[in-house]
C-alpha positions as a LaTeX table, in Angstrom:
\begin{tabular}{lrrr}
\hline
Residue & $x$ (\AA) & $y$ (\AA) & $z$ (\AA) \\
\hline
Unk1 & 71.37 & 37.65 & 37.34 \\
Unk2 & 75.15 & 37.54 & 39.56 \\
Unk3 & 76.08 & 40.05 & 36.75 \\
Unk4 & 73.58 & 42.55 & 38.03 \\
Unk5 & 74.36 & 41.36 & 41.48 \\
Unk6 & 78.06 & 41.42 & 41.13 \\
Unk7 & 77.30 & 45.28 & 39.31 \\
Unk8 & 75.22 & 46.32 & 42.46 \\
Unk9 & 78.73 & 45.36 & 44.93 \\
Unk10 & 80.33 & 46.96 & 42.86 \\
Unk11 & 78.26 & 50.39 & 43.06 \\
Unk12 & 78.04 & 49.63 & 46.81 \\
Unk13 & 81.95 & 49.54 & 47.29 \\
Unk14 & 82.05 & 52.64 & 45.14 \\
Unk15 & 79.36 & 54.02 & 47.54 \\
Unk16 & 81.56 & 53.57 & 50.93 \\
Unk17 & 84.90 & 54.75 & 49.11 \\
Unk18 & 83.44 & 57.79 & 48.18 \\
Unk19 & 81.57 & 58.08 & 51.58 \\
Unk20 & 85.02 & 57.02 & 53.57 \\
Unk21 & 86.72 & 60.09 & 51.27 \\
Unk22 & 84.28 & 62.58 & 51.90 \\
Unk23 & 84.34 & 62.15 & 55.43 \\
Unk24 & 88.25 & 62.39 & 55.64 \\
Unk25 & 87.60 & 65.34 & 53.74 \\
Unk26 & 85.57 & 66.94 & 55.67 \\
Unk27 & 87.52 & 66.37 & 59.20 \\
Unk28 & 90.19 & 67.86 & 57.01 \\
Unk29 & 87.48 & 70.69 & 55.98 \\
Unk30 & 86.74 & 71.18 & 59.53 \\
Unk31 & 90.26 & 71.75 & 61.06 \\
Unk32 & 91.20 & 74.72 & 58.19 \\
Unk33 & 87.77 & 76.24 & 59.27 \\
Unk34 & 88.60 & 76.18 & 63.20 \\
Unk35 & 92.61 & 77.30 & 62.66 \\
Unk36 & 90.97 & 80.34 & 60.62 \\
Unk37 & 88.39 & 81.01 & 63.28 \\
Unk38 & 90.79 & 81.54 & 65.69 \\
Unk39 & 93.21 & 83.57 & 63.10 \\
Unk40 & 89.97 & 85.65 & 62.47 \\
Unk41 & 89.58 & 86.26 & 65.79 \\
Unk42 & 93.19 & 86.87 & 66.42 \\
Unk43 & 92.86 & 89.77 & 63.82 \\
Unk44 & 89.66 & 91.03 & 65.41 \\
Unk45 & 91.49 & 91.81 & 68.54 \\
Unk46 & 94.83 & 93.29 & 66.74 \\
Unk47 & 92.29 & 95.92 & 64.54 \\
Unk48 & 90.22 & 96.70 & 68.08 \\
Unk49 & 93.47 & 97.20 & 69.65 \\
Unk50 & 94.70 & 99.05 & 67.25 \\
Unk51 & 91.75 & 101.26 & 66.88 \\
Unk52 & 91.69 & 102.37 & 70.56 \\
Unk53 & 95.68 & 103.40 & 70.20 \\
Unk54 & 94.59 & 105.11 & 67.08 \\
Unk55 & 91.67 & 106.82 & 69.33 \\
Unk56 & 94.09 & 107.77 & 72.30 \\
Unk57 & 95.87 & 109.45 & 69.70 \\
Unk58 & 93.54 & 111.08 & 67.98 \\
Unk59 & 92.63 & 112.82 & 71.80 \\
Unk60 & 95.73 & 114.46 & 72.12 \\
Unk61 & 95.73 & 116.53 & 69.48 \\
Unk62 & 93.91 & 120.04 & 70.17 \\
Unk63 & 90.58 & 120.88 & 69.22 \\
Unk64 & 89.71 & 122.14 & 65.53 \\
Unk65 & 89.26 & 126.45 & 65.71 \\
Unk66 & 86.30 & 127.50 & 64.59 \\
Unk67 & 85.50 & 127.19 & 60.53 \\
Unk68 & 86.42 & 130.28 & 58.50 \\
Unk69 & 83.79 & 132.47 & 57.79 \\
Unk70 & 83.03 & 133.76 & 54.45 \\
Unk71 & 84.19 & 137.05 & 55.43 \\
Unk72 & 87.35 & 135.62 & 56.08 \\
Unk73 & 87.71 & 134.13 & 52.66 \\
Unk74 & 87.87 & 137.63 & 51.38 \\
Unk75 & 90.34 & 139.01 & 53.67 \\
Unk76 & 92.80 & 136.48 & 52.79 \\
Unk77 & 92.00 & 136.98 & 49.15 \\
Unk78 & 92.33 & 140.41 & 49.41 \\
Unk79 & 96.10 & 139.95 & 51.24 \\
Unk80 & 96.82 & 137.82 & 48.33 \\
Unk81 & 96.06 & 140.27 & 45.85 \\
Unk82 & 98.42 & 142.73 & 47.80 \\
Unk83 & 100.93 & 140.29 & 47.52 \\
Unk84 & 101.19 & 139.49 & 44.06 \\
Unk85 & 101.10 & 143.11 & 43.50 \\
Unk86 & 104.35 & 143.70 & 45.04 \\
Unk87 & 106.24 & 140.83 & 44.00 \\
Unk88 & 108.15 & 141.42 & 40.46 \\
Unk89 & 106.76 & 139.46 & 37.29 \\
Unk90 & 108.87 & 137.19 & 35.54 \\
Unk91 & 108.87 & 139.17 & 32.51 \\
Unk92 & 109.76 & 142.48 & 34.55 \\
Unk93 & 112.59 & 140.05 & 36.13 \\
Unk94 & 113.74 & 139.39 & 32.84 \\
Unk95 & 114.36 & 143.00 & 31.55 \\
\hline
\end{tabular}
């Protein structure tokens, strides 16, 4: 009978060691979460910061023209084709 006894104080001082670490832990736990709270929030306000210089750029640059038109596409094609045709060919360069 004390050797159950003396088996149950010791699972009870077991018990408050364990408890008595896990708390210390978990202050410990606690602090790292609130420094990277505030580092995440830092970070927050660098990127918004960051995105509104980004914006102000982004507004001084002109407008886009208008998109080419399909009609377009040909006329430059077309000037290419007149190009090539004028410029020698490497085997004509060669000769």
């Amino acid at each position: 009978m004390i050797s159950e006894f003396q088996d149950l104080s010791d699972k009870i001082d077991r018990l408050a060691q364990l408890t008595q670490s896990l708390r210390a832990e978990n202050y410990l736990l606690r602090q790292a979460n609130s420094l990277l709270s505030a580092e995440n929030l830092a970070f927050k306000e660098r990127m918004l910061l960051a995105q509104s210089r980004v914006e102000a750029l982004l507004e001084q640059f002109p407008a886009p023209e208008a998109q080419a038109t399909p009609d377009d596409a040909e006329d430059l094609a077309a000037a290419d084709d007149g190009a090539e045709s004028t410029t020698p060919h490497d085997s004509e360069a060669t000769q």
